[in-house]
N, C-alpha and C positions, 0 to 999 in steps of 0.2 A: 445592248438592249436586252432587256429579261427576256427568256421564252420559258415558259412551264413546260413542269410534264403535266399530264393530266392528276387533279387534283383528289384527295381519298379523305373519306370516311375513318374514324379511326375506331379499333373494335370499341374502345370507351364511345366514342361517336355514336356509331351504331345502336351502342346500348341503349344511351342515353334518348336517340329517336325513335327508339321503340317504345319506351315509355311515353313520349311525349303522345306518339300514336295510340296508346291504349289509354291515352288521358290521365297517368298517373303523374308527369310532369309537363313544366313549359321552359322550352328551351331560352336559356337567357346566354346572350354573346358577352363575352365579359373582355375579351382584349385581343391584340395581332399580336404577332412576335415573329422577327425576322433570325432568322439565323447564318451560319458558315458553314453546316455542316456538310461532308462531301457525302454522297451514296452512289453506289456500283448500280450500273445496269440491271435491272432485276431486283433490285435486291426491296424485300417489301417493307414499306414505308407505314400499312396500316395496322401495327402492330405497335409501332413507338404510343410512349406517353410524353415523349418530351420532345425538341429539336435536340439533334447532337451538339449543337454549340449554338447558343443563343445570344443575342448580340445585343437586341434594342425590342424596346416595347414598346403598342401605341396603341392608342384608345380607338377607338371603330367613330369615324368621323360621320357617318353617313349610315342609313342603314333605307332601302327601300323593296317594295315589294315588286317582284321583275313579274311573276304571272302566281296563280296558286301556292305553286311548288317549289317555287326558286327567290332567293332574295339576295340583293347585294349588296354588299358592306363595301363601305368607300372610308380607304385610307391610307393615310397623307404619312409615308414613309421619309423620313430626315432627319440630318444630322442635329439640329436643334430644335429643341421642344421648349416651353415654358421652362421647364425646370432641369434639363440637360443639356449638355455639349458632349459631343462625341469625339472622344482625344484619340483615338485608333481608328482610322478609316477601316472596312471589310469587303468580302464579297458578298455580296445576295447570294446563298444557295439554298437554302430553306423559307419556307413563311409557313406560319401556324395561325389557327383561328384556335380561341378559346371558348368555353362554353360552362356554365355552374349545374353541376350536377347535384341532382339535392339528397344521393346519399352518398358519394365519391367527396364532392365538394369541385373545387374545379378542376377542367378534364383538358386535352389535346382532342378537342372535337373533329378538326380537320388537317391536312397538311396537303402542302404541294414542294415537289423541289424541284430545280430550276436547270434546261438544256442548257440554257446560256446565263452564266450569272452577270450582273451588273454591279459595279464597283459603287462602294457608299463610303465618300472621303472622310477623314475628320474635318471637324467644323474648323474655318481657317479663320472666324474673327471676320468675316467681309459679308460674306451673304451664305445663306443656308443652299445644301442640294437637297432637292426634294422629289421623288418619285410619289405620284400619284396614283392609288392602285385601288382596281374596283375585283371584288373576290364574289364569284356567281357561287352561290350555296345550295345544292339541290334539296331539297328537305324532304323527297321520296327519294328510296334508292333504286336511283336511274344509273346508266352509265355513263360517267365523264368522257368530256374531251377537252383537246386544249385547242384554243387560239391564240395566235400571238397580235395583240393590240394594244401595245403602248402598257407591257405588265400585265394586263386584265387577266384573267383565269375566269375561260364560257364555259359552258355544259352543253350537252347537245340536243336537252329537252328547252335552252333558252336560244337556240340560233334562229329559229325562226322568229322568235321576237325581236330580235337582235336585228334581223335583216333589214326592216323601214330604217331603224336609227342606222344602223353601218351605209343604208346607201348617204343619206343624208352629211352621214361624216366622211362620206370618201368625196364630196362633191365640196365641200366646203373645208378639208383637210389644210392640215399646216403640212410645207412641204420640207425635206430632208434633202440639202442640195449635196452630198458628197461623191469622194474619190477616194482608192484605196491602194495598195502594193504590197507585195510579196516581200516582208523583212529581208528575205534572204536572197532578194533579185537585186543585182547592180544597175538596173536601168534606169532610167530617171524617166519611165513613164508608167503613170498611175492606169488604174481601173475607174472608167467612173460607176457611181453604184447611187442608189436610192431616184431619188428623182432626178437626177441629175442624166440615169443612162439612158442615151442615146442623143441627148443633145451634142450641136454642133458649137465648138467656142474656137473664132482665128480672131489673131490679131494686125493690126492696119499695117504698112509699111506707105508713108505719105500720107497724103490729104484724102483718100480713098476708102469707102465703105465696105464693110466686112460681114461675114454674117457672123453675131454672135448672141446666141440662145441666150445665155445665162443672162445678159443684161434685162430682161424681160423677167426674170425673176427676183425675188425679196432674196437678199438684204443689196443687192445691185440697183435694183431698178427703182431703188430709192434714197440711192445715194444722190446727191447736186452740187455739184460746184457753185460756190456762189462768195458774195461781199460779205465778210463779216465784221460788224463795228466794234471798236473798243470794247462798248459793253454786253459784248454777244449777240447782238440785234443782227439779223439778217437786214443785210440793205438792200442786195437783188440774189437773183438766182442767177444761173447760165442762159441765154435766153429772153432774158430781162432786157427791154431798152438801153437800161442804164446800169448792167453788170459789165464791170471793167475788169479786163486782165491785171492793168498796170498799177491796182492798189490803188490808185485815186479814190473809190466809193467804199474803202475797209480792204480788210486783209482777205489774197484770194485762198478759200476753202475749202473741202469737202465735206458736206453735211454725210454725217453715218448714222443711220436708225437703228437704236437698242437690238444686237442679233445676238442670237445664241451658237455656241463654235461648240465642236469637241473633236478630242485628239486622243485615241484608244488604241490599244492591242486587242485582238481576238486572234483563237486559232482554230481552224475549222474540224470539219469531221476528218481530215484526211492528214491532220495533222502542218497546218500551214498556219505559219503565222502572218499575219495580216496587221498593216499599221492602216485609221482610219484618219480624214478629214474629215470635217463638216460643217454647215452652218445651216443655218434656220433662223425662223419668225416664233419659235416656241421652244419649250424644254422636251426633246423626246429620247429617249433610252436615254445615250451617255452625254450628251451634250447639256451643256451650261451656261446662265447667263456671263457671255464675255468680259475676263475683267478690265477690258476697255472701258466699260461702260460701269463701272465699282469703283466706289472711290474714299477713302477716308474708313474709322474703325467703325464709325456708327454706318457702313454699308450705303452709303449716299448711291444713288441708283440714277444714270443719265440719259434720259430719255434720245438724245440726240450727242456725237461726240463731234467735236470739225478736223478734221485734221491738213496739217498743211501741204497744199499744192505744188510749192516752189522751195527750194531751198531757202533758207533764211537767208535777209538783209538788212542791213543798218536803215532804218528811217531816216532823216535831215539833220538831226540832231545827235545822231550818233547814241542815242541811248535808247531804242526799242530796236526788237527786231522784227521785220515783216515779212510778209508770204506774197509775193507781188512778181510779177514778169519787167522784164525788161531791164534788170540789178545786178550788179556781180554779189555771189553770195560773201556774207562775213565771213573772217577766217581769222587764222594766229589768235586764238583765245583760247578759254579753258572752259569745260563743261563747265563748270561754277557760271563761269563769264556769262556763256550762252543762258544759261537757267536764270542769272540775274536779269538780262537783254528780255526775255520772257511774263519775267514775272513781271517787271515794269510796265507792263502793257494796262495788266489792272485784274479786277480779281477771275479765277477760274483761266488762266494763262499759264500754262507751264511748258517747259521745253517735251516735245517730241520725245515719246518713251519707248522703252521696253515693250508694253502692253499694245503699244497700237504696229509694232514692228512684228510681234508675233500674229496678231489679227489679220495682219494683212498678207503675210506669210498664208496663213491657213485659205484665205480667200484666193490668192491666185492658183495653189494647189485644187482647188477645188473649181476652179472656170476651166483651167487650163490641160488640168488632172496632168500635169507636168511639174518637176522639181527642177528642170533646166531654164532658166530664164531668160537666159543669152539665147539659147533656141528659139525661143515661143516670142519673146519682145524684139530680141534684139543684143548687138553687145554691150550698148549706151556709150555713154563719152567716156570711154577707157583705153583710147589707144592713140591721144592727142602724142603730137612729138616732144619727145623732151631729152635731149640729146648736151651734155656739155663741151664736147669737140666740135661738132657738128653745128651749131650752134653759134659759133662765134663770128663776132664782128670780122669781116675782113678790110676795113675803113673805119679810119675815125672820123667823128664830125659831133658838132651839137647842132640837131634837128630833131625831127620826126619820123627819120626811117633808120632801119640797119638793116647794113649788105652783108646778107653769107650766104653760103655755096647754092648754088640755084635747085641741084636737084632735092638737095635736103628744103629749100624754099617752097618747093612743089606741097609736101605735105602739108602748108600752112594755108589758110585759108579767108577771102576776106568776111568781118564778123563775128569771128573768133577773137578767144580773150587771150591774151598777153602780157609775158612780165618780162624784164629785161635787167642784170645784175652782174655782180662782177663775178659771179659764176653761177652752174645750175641750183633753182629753185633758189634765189639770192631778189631781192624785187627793190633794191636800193636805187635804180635807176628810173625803170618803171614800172607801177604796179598796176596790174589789171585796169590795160588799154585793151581797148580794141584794134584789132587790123582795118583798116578805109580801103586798102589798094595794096598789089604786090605785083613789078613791073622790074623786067632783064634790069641790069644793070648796064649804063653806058661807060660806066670808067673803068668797072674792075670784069674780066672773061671769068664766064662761068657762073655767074652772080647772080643773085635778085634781090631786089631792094624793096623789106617790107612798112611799108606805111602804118604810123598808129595814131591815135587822138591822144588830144590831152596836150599836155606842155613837152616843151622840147627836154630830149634828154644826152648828156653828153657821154657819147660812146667812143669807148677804146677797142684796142684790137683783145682786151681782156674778157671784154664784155658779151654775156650770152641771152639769147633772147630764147623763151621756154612759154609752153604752154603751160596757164594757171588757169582756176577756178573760170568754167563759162559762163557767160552771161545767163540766165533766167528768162523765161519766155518762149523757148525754141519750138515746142511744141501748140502751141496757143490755136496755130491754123490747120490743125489735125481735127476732121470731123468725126474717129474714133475714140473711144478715152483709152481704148490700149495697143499699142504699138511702138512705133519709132518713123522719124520724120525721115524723109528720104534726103540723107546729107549726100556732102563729100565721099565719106565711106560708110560701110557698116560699122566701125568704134570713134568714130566721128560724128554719131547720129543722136541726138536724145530719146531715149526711152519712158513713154510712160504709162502705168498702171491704173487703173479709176481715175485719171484727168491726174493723176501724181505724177509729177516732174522728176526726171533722174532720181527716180524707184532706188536706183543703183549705178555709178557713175559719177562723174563731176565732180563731185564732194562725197568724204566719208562723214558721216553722219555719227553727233554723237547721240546714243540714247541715256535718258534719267531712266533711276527706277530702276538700277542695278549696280549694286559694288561687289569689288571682287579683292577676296583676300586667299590670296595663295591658293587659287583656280578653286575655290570655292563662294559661289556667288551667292547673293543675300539681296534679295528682293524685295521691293517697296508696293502697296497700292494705295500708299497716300500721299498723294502727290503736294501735299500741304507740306510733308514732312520729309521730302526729297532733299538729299543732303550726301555731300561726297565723304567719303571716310567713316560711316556708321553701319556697324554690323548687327546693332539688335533693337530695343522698342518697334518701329514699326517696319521695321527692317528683320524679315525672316531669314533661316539658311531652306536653298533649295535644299530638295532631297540627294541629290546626287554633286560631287564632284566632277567638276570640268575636265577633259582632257587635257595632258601635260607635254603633248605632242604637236607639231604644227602639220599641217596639209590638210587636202580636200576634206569636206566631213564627207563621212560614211554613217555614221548612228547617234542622232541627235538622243539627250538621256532623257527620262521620263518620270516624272513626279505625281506619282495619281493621284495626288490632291491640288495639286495647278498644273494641272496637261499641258497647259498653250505655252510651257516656256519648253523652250527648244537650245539646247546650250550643248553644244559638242563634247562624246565623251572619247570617241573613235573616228578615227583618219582611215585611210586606207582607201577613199573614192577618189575619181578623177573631175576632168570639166566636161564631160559627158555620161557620168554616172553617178548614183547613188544622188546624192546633193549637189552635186558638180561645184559646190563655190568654197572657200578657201576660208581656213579655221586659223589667224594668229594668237599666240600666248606666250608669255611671259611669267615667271614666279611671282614678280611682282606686279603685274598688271593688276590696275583697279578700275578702270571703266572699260566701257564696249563702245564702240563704232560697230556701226554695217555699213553694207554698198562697197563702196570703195569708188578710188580717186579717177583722175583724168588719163593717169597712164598706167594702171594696175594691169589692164589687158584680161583676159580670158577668168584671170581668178574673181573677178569682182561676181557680185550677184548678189540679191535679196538674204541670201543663206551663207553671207560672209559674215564671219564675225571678228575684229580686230582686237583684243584685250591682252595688248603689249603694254599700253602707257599706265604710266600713273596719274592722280588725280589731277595735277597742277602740269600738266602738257600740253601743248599745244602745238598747232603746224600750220603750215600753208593751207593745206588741203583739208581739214578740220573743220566740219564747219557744223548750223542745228538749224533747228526746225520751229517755229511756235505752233503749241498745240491747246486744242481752249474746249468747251465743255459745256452743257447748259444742267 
């Protein structure tokens, strides 16, 4: 966020107001000008005729009379103008006002430079950043001061005018919900900061109520789960008579209202670097509208985004996929596959991205001001058994149950998903049944014999039965939207975020809207033109290279012209510090998964990232999401 120093007169300035005062001229504003340049402590500024390094120029949008003495020019600082783009992002360290002297010609009539600069990106082709800046001009010589308000530069012959309009806009203010932390702390607990401190945020364990602040505020307290139809129609809300979990009235959703996020470095007076969250109902200092919510080259802007509830599943037909309770998720396909299952749905339908994966990332950082998520939710279904000795039939028969060793039976559970093969993670026998019943064994000591639906299957002594992909739904009777149900165990439990189903868990999840060639990723925000294997048209390169290393992240890399992507450059944290969740790579990897699987255990989490595979992979545990858009 910009903060001035207090703003000056420049000896040309000066001069030129003294004439204006002895009625020999009239002072006319002729343009702003931002600049980069750095200046020392002290060091005096009302002596330039120029900024040290000037960057961009812009016409005086506004100009009105604040009282006698004071006027202010309102202007609309950004990366695109009518007739420019801005190919070199910069710092804000300077800003100058201009003024036409009528024997100099035109002058540096005023200057301010800046405590804290603010970063002004290149234009990325999607949507302009735009700082709105209102510049108080004393036109007697009074002495300045500065206020920090959203950029503005007061004086302190204008604060008492100022004071009626500041209460008005502190009562009716757009609020700044973030969280912050020490670059250089391994802890995986944030600061909260802006409006955000002091609020209280827990989350549920069971059917039981929590106190949690933040949901009472924007962009939460206007999110809803709800029906969404084929053609984007809202059919109910949460709440509604006739809003259904099970997909029967449309795909189940979560409505997201247009927010602005941002993702910054600052270092303070003491020398500390500071990494920030944020989110808001407006654009203030560094934050920007979400490119969740951008979409396409012409900047298409989405007032409302849905995103999906439930892990994806096959509809009856086998060729849509849905957001519905009560389903085992699809699986054994290839992002392509999943993006095709998506886009068949109809138009504004594409598979679960990149964009809404970092969105959401920044949103529970900022409820929870925690980067650990096994802590704060929960561990989710990531500690199911899956065992290939242990596992084994110890009887044959063709039926509906198989007997293996009882204590290893213990960990299984009934309503739990099941596959059964001639060895682990094999589903040739049977796929994604459910358990009915798990009862001792009377034939064989030491046994228990587990029960499943569906048709009978012929089991050998070869044969292992493993935990797959869970069913969908687990969560539905939780009157929290975030927590974890109170299972069997705690990684037996499902976890979920804004009414989001296995957040993390159950299925790794693929995301569109990033390919990766030789740990350098290339990002899409046109979800029109989402496509595997393409490195440029609408596919950019991030600024930074991926790490080449596997384990916990420690320093997600930073791109200051798309903050919100978060891509592992540094390892070195654990599962209770820094990011606590687990960074896989490959030279050849070309997409990304998050989350992670049924038995990944402690490393799973929001802030996994998987990009081993290549385009054309698939697994068991693979599975996507439909996401859709108005």
């Amino acid at each position: 966020m910009l903060i001035w120093n207090s703003s000056k007169l420049t000896t040309a300035g000066k001069a030129l107001l003294a004439k204006a005062q002895a009625g020999k001229a009239t002072i006319k504003i002729t343009k702003a000008q931002t600049g980069s340049g750095s200046y020392t402590s002290g060091e005096a500024v009302d002596t330039r005729t120029a900024l040290k390094a000037p960057q961009q120029t812009f016409p005086i949008s506004d100009m009105q009379i604040s009282n006698d003495s004071t006027l202010v020019l309102k202007i609309a600082i950004s990366n695109k103008t009518e007739d420019t783009e801005l190919k070199n992002g910069y710092e804000i360290k300077e800003f100058g006002i201009f003024a036409q002297d009528p024997d100099k010609g035109e002058i540096l009539y005023s200057i301010a430079t800046a405590i804290t600069s603010d970063y002004m990106p290149a234009y990325n082709n999607v949507i302009p950043s735009v700082i709105n800046m209102s510049y108080y001009l004393e036109v007697a010589n009074a002495a300045n001061v500065t206020i920090n308000s959203a950029g503005a530069i007061a004086l302190q012959a204008d604060l008492e005018a100022l004071e009626a309009r500041v209460s008005v806009i502190e009562q009716n203010k757009v609020e700044i919900l973030a969280a912050r932390r020490k670059v250089s702390s391994s802890s995986a607990t944030w600061e909260r900061y802006g409006d955000a401190v002091g609020m209280v945020c827990k989350a549920a364990v069971g059917n039981g109520t929590v106190q949690n602040d933040m949901m009472s505020h924007f962009p939460f307290n206007e999110m809803r789960p709800c029906n969404l139809a084929a053609d984007r129609t809202v059919n109910a809300y949460l709440g509604d008579a006739d809003f259904q979990w099970d997909g029967s009235n449309g795909d189940v959703m979560l409505e997201v209202p247009m927010t602005y996020t941002g993702r910054w470095f600052e270092t303070d007076e003491n020398g500390v670097e500071w990494e920030y969250r944020a989110v808001s109902s407006g654009k203030i200092g560094r934050l920007h509208l979400d490119h969740l919510f951008t979409d396409g080259d012409d900047r298409r802007i989405s007032e409302k985004v849905y995103l999906p509830i439930f892990v994806g599943s096959l509809n009856s037909e086998g060729n849509k996929l849905e957001s519905k309770a009560g389903a085992f998720p699809a699986h054994n396909k290839t992002r392509d596959g999943f993006r095709k299952l998506c886009n068949a749905k109809g138009n504004n339908w594409y598979l679960d991205d990149v964009w809404a994966m970092h969105f959401l990332d920044t949103c529970f950082i900022v409820m929870f001001a925690n980067s650990n998520a096994q802590a704060v939710l929960g561990s989710g279904r990531t500690e199911f058994p899956e065992d290939g000795t242990k596992g084994l039939a110890l009887q044959e028969r063709t039926g509906n149950y198989i007997t293996i060793n009882k204590d290893y039976a213990a960990r299984f559970f009934v309503g739990q998903g099941i596959s059964i093969g001639t060895g682990l993670w094999n589903q040739s026998l049977a796929a994604d049944r459910r358990i009915t019943k798990i009862v001792d064994s009377t034939e064989v000591e030491n046994a228990s014999c587990i029960y499943f639906d569906g048709e009978p299957a012929a089991i050998t002594t070869t044969s292992v039965i493993w935990s797959s992909l869970q069913p969908t739904g687990a969560t539905i009777e939780m009157a929290s939207p975030n927590g974890r149900v109170d299972g069997k165990t705690n990684g037996t439990s499902a976890i979920r975020f804004l009414w989001i189903e296995d957040w993390y868990g159950n299925a790794w999840q693929f995301r569109d809207g990033d390919n990766i060639q030789r740990f350098q990723h290339y990002y899409c925000n046109d979800r029109s033109a989402y496509a595997d294997k393409v490195y440029n048209g609408a596919y950019f390169k991030v600024g930074y290279v991926a790490g080449q290393k596997e384990g916990h992240v420690k320093t997600f890399g930073y791109d200051k012209e798309w903050p919100e992507i978060e891509i592992c450059t540094e390892i070195g944290a654990g599962t209770t510090s820094y990011f606590c969740d687990y960074y896989w790579m490959n030279e050849g990897g070309e997409v990304v998964l998050s989350g992670g699987g049924v038995g990944i255990g402690a490393v799973a989490g929001p802030f996994s990232r998987r990009c081993l595979g290549g385009a054309g992979y698939s697994y068991w545990h693979y599975s996507g999401r439909p996401q859709s858009r108005k």
